[in-house]
C-alpha positions as CSV (number, residue, x, y, z in Angstrom):
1,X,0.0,0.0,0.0
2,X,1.4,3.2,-0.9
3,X,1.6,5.7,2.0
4,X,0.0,9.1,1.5
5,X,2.4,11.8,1.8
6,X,1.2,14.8,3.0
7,X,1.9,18.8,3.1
8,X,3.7,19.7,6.2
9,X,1.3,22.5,7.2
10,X,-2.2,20.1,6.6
11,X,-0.3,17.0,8.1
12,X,0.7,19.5,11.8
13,X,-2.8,20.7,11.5
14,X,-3.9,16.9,11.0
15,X,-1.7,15.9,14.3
16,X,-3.5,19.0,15.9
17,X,-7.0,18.4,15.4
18,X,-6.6,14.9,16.5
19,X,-5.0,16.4,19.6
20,X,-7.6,18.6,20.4
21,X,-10.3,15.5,20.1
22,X,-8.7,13.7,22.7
23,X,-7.9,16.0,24.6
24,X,-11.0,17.1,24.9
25,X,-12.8,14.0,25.0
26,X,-9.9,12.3,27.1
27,X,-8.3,14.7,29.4
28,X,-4.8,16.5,28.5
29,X,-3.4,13.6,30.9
30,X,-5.4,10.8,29.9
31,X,-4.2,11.4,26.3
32,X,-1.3,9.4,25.2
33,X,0.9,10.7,21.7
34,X,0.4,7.0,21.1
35,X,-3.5,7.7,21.1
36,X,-2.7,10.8,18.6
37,X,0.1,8.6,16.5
38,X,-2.6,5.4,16.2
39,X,-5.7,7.4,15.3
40,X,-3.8,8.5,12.1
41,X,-1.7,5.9,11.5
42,X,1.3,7.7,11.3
43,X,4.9,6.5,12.1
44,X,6.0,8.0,15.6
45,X,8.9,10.1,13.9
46,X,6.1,12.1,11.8
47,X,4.8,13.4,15.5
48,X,8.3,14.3,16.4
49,X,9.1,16.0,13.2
50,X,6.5,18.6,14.4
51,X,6.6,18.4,18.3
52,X,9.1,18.4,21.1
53,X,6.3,17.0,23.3
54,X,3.0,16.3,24.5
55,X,3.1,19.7,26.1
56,X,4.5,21.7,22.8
57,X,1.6,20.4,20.9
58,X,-0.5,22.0,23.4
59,X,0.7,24.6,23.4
60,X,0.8,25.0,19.1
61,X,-3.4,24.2,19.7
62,X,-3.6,27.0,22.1
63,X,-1.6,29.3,19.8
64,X,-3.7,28.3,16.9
65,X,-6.6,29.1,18.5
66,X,-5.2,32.4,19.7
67,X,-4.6,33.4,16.1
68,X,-8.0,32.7,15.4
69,X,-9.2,34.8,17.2
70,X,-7.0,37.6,16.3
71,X,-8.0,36.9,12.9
72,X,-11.7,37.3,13.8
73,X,-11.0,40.8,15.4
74,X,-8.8,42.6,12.6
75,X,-12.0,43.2,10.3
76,X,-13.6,45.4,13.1
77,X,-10.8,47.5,12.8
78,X,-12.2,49.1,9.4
79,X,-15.8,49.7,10.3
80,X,-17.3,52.4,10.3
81,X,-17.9,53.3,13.8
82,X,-16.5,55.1,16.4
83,X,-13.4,53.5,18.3
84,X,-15.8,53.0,21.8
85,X,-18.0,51.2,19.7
86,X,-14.7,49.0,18.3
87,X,-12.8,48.3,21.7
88,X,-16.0,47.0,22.9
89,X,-16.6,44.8,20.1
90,X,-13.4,43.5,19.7
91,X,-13.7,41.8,23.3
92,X,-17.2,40.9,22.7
93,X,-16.1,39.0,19.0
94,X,-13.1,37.5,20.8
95,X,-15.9,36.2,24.1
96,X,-17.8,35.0,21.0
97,X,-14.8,32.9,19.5
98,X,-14.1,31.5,22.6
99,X,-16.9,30.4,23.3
100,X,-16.8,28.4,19.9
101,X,-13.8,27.0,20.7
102,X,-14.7,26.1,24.3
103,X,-12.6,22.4,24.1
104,X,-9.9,23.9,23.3
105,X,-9.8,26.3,26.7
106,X,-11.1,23.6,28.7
107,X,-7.8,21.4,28.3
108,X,-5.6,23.4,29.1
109,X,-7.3,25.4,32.3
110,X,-6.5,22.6,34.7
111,X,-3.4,21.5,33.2
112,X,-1.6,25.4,32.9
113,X,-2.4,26.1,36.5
114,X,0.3,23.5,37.7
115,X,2.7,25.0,39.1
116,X,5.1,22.9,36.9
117,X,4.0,24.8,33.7
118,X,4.1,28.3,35.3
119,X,6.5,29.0,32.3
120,X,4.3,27.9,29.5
121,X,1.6,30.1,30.8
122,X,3.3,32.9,30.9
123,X,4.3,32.2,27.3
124,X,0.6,32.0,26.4
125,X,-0.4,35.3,27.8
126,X,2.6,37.0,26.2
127,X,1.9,35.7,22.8
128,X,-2.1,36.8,23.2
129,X,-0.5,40.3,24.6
130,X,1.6,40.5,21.1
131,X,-0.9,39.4,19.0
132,X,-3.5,42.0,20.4
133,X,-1.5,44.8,21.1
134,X,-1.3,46.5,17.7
135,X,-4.9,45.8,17.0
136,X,-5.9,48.0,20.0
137,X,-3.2,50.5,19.7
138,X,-5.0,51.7,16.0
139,X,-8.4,52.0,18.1
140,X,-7.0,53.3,21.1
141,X,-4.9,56.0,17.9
142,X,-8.6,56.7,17.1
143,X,-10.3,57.5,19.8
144,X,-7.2,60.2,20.7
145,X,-8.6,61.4,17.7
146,X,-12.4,61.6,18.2
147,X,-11.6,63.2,21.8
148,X,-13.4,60.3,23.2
149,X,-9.8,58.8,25.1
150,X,-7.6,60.5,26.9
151,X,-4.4,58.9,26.7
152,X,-1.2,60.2,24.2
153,X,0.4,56.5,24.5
154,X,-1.9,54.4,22.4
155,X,1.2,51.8,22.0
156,X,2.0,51.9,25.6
157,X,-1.7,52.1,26.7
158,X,-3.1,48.9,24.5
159,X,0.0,46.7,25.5
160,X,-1.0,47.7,29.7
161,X,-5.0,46.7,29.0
162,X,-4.0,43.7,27.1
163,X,-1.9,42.8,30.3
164,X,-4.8,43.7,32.5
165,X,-7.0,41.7,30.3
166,X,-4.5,38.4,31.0
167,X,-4.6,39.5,34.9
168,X,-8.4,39.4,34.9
169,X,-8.3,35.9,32.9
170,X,-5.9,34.2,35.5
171,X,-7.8,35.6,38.4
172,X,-10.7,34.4,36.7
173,X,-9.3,30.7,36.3
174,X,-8.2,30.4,39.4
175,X,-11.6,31.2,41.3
176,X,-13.0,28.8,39.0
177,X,-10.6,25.9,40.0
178,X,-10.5,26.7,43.9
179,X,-13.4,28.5,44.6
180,X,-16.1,26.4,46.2
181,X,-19.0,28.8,46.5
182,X,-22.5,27.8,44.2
183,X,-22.3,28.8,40.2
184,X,-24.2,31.6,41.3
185,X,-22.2,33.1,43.9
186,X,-19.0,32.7,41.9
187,X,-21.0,33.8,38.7
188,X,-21.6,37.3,41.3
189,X,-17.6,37.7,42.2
190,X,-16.6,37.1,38.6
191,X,-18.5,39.9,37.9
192,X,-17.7,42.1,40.9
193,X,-14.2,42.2,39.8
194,X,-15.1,42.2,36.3
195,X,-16.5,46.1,36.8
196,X,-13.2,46.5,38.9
197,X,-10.7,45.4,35.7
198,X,-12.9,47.9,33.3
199,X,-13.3,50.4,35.9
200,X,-9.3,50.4,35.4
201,X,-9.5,50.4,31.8
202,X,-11.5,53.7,31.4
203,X,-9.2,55.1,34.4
204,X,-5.7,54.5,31.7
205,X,-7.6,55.7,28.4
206,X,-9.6,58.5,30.3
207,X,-12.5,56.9,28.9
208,X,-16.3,58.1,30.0
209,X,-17.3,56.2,33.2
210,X,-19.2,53.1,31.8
211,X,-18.6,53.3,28.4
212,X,-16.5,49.7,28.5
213,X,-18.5,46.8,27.6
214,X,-16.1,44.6,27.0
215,X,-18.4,41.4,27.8
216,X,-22.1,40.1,26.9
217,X,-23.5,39.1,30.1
218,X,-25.3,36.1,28.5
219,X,-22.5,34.9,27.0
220,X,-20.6,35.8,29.6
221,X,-22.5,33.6,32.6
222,X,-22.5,31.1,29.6
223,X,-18.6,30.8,29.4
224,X,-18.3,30.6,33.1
225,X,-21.1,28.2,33.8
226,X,-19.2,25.8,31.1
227,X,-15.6,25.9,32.5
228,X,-17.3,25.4,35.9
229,X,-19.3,22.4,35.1
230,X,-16.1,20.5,33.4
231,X,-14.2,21.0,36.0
232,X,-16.6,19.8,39.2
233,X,-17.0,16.6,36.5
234,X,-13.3,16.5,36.4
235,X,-12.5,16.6,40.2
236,X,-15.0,14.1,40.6
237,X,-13.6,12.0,38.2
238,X,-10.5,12.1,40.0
239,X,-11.8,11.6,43.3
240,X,-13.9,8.4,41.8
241,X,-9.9,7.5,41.0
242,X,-8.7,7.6,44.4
């Protein structure tokens, strides 16, 4: 039989998606490069041509999905509307995306909060902070503009939200995975602190009090009520282990 050969970029992408199947339906740990390696009969080299390590290809899904939704935010940047409207939409498209991809961001929430992958966390949320920074520098350029922000240092300004915006997302994970109030309750301090992050945001681009919307409520209780769920199934799991 004569083996298929592939391109290199559909073949990763092939390794990838298989990846994120077991992982998902799995658990990061659970999932073995065998599993990945047997499911598309391919020779154990092929895997190691485009991956250190379990972890590395991890870390290539989460950067894939990153760049999606990077991708998904750069058309917003040449509507025609004015940049309050923009900032608030990009966060609401990217909430959107997420929620899309919601196996993807399950995987890894557990697994990047050990504290033996501290490092490739803080990878993560600096390749999100690149990726994003430009895109709300031009908004942030535009609102100077339209007198609606107050801040001369667009560059500086977008690169300090985008590293707010990581802050909020690891304070959010980590209530999530230790707090052990009701949905409800931890839905109502997710939020509380949610007003606190934006109340920031307006304070460093001398935005109107309450003009940042950055989240959908819906989809917002949505998100958190997902991430929540997997992970009391996952912690029981374990403790159905032990």
């Amino acid at each position: 039989m004569t083996r298929q050969v592939k391109r290199p970029e559909i073949r990763k992408n092939e390794i990838i998606d298989a990846a994120r199947k077991f992982f998902f339906q799995k658990g990061y740990e659970q999932t073995s490069i065998q599993d990945i390696i047997d499911d598309l009969s391919i020779a154990k080299g092929t895997f190691y041509h485009y991956f250190k390590a379990k972890l590395d290809l991890l870390d290539q899904l989460i950067d894939r999905t990153t760049s999606e939704i990077s991708a998904s935010i750069k058309p917003i940047l040449n509507m025609d509307i004015n940049a309050i409207e923009k900032f608030n939409k990009v966060f609401q498209v990217a909430t959107a995306v997420s929620l899309q991809n919601i196996d993807v961001f399950l995987v890894p929430l557990g697994v990047m909060y050990k504290d033996e992958n501290t490092i490739i966390r803080v990878k993560m949320y600096r390749r999100m902070v690149e990726k994003s920074t430009p895109l709300l520098s031009s908004i942030i350029e535009q609102g100077i503009k339209e007198g609606v922000f107050n801040n001369p240092y667009h560059s500086d300004a977008a690169e300090l939200l985008m590293q707010i915006v990581a802050n909020l997302d690891e304070t959010i994970c980590r209530l999530i995975l230790h707090e052990n109030e009701t949905l409800e309750h931890l839905a109502k301090i997710l939020v509380q602190k949610t007003k606190l992050y934006l109340d920031a945001m307006e304070r460093i681009l001398g935005a109107p009090q309450g003009s940042l919307q950055v989240y959908i409520p819906e989809d917002y209780e949505k998100l958190v009520k997902m991430f929540h769920e997997e992970l009391r199934k996952e912690k029981n799991n374990e403790t159905d282990k032990t």
